[in-house]
C-alpha positions in Angstrom: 16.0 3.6 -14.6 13.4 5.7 -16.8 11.6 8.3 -15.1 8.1 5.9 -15.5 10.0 3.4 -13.2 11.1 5.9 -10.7 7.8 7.1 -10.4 6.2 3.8 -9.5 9.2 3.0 -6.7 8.0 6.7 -5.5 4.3 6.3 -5.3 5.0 2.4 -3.9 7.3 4.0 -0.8 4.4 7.0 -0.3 2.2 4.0 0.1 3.4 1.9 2.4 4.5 5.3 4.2 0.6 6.0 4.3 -0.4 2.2 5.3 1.8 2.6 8.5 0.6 5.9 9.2 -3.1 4.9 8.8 -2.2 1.8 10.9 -0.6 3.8 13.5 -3.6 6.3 13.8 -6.4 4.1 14.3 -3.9 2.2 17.0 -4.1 5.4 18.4 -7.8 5.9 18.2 -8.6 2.6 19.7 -6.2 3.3 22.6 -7.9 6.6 23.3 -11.5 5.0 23.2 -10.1 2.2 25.9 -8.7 4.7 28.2 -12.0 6.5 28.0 -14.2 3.5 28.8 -11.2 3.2 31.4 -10.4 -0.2 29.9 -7.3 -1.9 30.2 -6.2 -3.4 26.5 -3.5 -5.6 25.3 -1.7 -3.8 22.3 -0.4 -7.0 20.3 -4.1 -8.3 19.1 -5.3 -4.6 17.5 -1.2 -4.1 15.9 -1.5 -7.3 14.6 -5.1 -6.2 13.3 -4.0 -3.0 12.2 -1.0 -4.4 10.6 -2.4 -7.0 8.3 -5.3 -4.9 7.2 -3.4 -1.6 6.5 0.9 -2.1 7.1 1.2 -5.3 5.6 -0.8 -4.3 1.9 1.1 -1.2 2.2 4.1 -3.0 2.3 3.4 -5.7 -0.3 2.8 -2.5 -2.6 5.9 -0.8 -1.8 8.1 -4.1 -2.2 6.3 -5.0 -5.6 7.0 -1.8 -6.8 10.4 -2.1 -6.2 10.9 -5.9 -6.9 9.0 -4.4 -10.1 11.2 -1.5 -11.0 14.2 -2.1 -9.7 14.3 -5.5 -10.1 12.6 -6.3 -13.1 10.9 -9.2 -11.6 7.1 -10.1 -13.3 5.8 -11.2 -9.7 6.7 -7.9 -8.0 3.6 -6.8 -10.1 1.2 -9.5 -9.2 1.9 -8.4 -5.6 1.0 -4.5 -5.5 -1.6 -5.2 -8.2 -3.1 -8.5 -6.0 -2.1 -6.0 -2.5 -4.0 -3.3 -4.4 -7.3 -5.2 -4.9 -7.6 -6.1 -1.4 -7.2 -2.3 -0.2 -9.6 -0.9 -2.6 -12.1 -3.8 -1.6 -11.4 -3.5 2.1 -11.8 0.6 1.4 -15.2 0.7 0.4 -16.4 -2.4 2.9 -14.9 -0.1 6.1 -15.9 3.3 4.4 -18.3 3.8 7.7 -15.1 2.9 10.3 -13.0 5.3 7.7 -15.4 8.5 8.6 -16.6 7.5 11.8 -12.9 7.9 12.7 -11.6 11.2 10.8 -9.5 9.2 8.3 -11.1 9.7 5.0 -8.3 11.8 3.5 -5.6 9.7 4.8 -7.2 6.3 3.9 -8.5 7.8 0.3 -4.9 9.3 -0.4 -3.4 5.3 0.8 -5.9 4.0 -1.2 -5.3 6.2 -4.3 -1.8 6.1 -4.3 -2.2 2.1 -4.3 -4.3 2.3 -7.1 -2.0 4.4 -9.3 1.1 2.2 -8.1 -0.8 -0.6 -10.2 -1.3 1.6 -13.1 2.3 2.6 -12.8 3.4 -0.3 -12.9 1.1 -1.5 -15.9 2.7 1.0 -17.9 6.0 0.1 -17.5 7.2 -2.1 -20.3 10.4 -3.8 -19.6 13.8 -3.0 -21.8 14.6 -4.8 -24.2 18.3 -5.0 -24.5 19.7 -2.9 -27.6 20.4 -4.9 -30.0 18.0 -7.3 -29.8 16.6 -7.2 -32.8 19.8 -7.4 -34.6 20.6 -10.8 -33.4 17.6 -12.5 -35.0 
C-alpha cells in the first residue's frame, strides 16, 4: 500500500471519527436545551436524526475509503465521493444550526476532511500488475 492510499484510509477514519463526534455533540446540545425547557425527550428519534445526517455519511466515507484503498474496489469510491456530496450540500443548507450551536470548527474540519477524502481518493490510480505490459 503506497503512501497516497494510506493517506485516504487516514483522512476516511478521521472522518467518520469527526461525524460521530459532531453527532454526539449536537445529541448533547439538544438534551441540554430539553432539560432546560424542563422537557422530557425520547433519545431514539434525535440519534436516529443525528445519525443519518452526520454518523451515517461519516461512515459511508470511512468505508469507501477503505473498500477504495484497501480493497481496490471502484464502488468504494462512488460511496465517499456520493457520501461527500451530500455533507458538503447539507453543510452549507444548516450553516445557521452549525453556528447557532458552537460547531463551526468541528463541522468545517468533518466537512473538509470529507472533501479531501474524495480528492484522495481521485488521485489514487490503481496498480497495474508488473508485467503487464509484457504480456501483450
Amino acid at each position: 500500500m503506497d503512501w497516497k492510499r494510506r493517506f485516504e484510509l487516514i483522512c476516511g477514519l478521521i472522518t467518520a471519527v469527526l461525524g460521530m463526534t459532531v453527532m454526539l455533540r449536537l445529541l448533547s446540545i439538544e438534551q441540554t436545551a430539553a432539560q432546560i425547557l424542563q422537557e422530557t425527550r425520547p433519545v431514539g428519534k434525535p440519534l436516529a436524526i443525528w445519525f443519518m445526517l452526520y454518523g451515517l455519511p461519516g461512515l459511508l466515507v470511512a468505508i469507501g475509503a477503505y473498500a477504495h484503498a484497501v480493497r481496490g474496489q471502484s464502488w468504494g469510491r462512488l460511496a465517499l465521493i456520493a457520501a461527500s456530496c451530500f455533507l458538503t450540500i447539507w453543510f452549507f443548507l444548516s450553516l445557521v444550526l452549525i453556528v447557532w450551536s458552537g460547531m463551526a470548527l468541528l463541522t468545517v474540519m468533518f466537512t473538509a476532511f470529507a472533501i479531501l477524502t474524495s480528492i484522495i481518493s481521485l488521485l489514487v490510480r490503481r496498480q497495474r500488475q508488473r508485467f503487464d505490459c509484457l504480456s501483450n
